[in-house]
N, C-alpha and C positions, 0 to 999 in steps of 0.2 A: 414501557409501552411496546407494545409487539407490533412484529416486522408491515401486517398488512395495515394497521393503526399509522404507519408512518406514511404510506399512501395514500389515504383517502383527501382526496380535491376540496378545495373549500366548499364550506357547506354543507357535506354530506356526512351523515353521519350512520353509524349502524343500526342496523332496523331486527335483526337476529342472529346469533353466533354459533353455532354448532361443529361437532367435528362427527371421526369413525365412534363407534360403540366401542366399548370395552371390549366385545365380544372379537373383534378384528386383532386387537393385541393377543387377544388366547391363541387367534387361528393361526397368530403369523409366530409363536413362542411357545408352543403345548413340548415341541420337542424337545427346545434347549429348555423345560421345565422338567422333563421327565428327566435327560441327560444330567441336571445340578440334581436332583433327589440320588438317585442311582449312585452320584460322583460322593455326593455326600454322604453314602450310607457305606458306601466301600472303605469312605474315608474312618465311620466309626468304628465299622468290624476290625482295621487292621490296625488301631489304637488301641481296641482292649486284646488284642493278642488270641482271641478266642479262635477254634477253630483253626490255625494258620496254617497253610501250605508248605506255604516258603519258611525255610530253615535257611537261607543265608540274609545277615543284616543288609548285605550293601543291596539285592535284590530288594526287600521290602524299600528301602529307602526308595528307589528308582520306582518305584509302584506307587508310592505314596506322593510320591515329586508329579508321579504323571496324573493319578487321580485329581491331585489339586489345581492341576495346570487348566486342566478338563473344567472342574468346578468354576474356578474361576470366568475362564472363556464362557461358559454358559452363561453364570450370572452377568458379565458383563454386555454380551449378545444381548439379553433381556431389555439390562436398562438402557441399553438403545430402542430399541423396537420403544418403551415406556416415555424414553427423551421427546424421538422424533413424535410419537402421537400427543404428547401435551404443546408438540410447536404447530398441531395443525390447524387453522383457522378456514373455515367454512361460514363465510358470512352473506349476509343478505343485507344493502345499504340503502339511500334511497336515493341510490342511481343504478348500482352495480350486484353482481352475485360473483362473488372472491372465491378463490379458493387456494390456500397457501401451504406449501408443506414442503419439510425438509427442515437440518439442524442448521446445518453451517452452510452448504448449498442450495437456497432457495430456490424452489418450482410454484411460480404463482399463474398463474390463470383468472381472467374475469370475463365479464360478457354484462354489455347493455342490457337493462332490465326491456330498452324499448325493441331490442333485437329479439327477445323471447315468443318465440311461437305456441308453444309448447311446453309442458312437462308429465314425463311416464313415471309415476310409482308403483313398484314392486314389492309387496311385504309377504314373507312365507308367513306360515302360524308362529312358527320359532320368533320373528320379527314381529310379530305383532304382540306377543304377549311382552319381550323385553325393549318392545318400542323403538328397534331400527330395521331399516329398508336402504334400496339400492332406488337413489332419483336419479331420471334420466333427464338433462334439459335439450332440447330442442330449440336452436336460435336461427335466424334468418341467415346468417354469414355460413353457418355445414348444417343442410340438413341433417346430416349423418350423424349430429348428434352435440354437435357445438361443443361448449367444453366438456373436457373428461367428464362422465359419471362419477354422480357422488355411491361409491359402495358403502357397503352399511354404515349408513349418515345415521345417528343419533339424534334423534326427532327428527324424524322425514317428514313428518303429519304437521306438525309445526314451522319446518324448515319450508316448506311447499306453499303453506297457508299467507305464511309473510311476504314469500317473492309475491307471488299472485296480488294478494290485497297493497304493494308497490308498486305493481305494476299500473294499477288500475289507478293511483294518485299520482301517477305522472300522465297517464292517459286521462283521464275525465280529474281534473283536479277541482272541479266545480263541486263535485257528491263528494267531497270528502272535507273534515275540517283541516282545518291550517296546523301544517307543520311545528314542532315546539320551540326553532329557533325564527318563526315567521312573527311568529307572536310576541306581542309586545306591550306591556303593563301600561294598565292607562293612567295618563298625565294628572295629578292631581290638581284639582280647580286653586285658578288665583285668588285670593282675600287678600283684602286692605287688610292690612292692621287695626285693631281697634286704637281709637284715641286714648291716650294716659290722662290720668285726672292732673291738673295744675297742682305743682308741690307746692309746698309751704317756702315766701320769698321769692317766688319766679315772677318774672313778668304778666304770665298770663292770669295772674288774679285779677289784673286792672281791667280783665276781659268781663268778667264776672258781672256784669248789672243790676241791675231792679229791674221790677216789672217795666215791661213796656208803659208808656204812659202815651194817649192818643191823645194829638192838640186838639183846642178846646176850639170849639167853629167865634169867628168872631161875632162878638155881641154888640150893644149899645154902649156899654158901658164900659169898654176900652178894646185895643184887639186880641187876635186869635194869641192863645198860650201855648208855643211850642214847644216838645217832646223834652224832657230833660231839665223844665224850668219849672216854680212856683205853680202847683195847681192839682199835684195828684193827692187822691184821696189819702185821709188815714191808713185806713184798710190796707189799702197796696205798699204802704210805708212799712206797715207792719210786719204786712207777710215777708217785704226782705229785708226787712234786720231779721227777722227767722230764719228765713232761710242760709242767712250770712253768719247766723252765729252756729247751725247748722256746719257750717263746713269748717269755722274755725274748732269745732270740737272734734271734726274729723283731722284735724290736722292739716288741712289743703290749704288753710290763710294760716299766716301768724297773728298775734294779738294787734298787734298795730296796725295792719292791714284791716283787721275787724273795725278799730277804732275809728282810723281813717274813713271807712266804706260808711260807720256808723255817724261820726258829725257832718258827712255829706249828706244823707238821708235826713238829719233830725233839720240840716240849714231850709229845707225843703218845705219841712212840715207849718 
């Protein structure tokens, strides 16, 4: 995790990352590049022996100690100048504009997106065909220019576009949609469980009835026949011993529960 990644406040998270162009490494290392070719080539001429000057060994040895010393020094100039620009972080959050640099001695700078006044871009032609510029930010706390300019930022166009359109979701949070840690998956709907069918042997077979059977209004000829007793039709007799051998084929009764259901019904008939 890198160094400004370990500062950012709860909640906040990066909104764009950018740093210098490449072009900034050439500007600030063309010489220690010319210096390593140069060291380098002096180093082949006086390995093949061609041409040589110097006629004493211990002479060339001391030339060759110092040519390399040179080389070296230069390559090693480089991969700094290449260290420190991969540790640079230029970010845009959605609170802040960071900007972090340096290997082992940290230089960080930030500024309230809601202190931004302003921002100046600069792009020569040179800048616009390889896509970096010098942004100037303008915040409430120094006119003069708030924190350091970004020089040749790497996507300015892009770097610019994001402060701006942050700015404006902390300013009018209403015109803009919700943040990606605002949001939040919606709850899925409750359901009962559906009911399991009565296994075979359980209690709730004895659940299982025959039709309904309506009492019979009382007559003359004796009284009303309630639900359950001597009076329903064939028909509905019939239908549930169907229905009951129906579920003992399903497996839901066993045979003697069939049996049982079945001389209650027939005691009926």
């Amino acid at each position: 995790m890198s160094y400004a990644t370990n500062l950012l406040s709860r909640g906040e998270e990066i909104v764009f990352e950018s740093r210098q162009h490449w072009f900034a490494v050439l500007a600030q290392t063309w010489v220690w590049i010319l210096v390593a070719i140069v060291s380098l080539a002096v180093l082949i001429f006086l390995g093949t022996n061609a041409g040589l000057v110097l006629n004493n060994g211990t002479a060339d040895q001391v030339v060759t100690i110092i040519v390399l010393v040179v080389l070296l020094a230069s390559l090693g100039r480089i991969g700094l100048v290449l260290w420190a620009w991969r540790n640079e972080e230029y970010l845009v959050t959605t609170r802040r504009i960071i900007k972090s640099e340096g290997i082992f001695n940290k230089n960080m700078g930030d500024s309230s997106l809601e202190k931004v006044n302003d921002a100046h871009l600069s792009q020569s032609w040179m800048g616009r065909i390889f896509d970096y510029g010098t942004l100037d930010i303008l915040t409430a706390a120094d006119e003069s220019g708030g924190i350091e300019d970004f020089r040749m930022l790497a996507d300015p166009v892009k770097f610019k576009i994001a402060m701006l359109n942050q700015k404006e979701l902390l300013e009018r949070p209403d015109l803009a949609p919700p943040r990606r840690y605002q949001q939040r998956d919606a709850q899925p709907e409750m359901r009962r469980a559906d009911p399991m069918p009565p296994r075979a042997g359980s209690d709730r077979v004895s659940e299982v009835r025959s039709e309904p059977v309506v009492a019979s209004p009382p007559t003359e000829a004796g009284p009303a026949v309630a639900p359950g007793q001597r009076g329903a039709s064939p028909d509905e007799l019939a239908a549930t011993l169907e229905r009951l051998g129906g579920l003992r084929d399903k497996g839901l009764i066993t045979d003697d529960e069939y049996e049982a259901k079945k001389r209650d019904i027939l005691e009926r008939m």
